[in-house]
N, C-alpha and C positions, 0 to 999 in steps of 0.2 A: 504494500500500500504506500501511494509517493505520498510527502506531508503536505498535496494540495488536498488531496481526499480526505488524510486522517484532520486535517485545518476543519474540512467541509461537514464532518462528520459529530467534530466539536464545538463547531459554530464558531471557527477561528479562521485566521487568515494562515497563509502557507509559511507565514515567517515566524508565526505564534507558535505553529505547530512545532516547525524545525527549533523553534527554540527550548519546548519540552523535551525533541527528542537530545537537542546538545545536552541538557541539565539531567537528563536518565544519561545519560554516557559518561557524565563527570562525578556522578555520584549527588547529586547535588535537588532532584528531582524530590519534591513534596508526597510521602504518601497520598493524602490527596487526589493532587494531578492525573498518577499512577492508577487512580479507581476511576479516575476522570477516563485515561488512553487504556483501560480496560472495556471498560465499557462504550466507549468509541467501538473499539475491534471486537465488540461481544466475546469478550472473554472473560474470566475469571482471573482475578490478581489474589496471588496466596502471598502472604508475606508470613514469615514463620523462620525460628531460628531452631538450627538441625544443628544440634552434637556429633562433634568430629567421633564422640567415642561415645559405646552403647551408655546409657543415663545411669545405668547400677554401679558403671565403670567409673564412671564420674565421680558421683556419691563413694562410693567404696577410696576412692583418690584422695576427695577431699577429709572425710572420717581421718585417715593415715595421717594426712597433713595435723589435724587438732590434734588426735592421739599423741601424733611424735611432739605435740607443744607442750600439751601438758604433764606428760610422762617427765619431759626436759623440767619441765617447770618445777615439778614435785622433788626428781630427783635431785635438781639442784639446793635447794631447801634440805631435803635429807641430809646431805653432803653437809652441808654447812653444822647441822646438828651430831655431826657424825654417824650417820645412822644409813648411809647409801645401801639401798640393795643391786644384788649382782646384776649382771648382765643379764641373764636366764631371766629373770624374773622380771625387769624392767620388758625384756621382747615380749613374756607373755601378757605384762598391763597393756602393752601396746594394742596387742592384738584382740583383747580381752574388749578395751576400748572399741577400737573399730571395731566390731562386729554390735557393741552398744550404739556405739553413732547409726552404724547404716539402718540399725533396727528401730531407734527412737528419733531419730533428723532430731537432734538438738538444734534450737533455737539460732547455737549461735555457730552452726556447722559451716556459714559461709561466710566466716568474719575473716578468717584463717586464709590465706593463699598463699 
């Protein structure tokens, strides 16, 4: 479709049009607009944001990311009291955590990155 048509189609002139289409090429184009030159061309506009990685993957990622803060956090405090626990047993709070995180999504699961 030339932008004299999609212009004619949204009650615009051919240079209105081509100006939408530069501002969708630049990144720059208004949601809006976008439902506007959808429905010019009868079509459907999805706008929707897709996870590079399946969403359990995600979650389970971020859970690791608090787990290992607060494990650090706690253990560092031990230490100070002299009272650090072993490695072994810091890997299994860790783990013990995450599988708590991914099961109850704390609140504050995505302050952490």
């Amino acid at each position: 479709m030339s932008t004299r048509q999609l212009g004619g189609r949204l009650g615009l002139t051919q240079q209105a049009a081509a100006k939408l289409e530069r501002s969708e090429q630049t990144g720059s184009i208004s949601l809006r607009n976008l439902r506007r030159l959808a429905e010019a061309m009868d079509t459907e506009l999805f706008y929707a944001f897709v996870p590079r990685q399946p969403f359990d993957t995600v979650v389970r990622d971020q859970a690791e990311r608090l787990a290992n803060k607060v494990v650090q956090r706690v253990e560092k405090s031990m230490a100070l009291e002299d009272q650090a626990t072993e490695p072994q047993a810091q890997s299994q709070r860790k783990l013990d955590l995450v599988d708590e995180y991914v099961r109850t999504t704390p609140r504050d699961l995505w302050d952490t990155k």
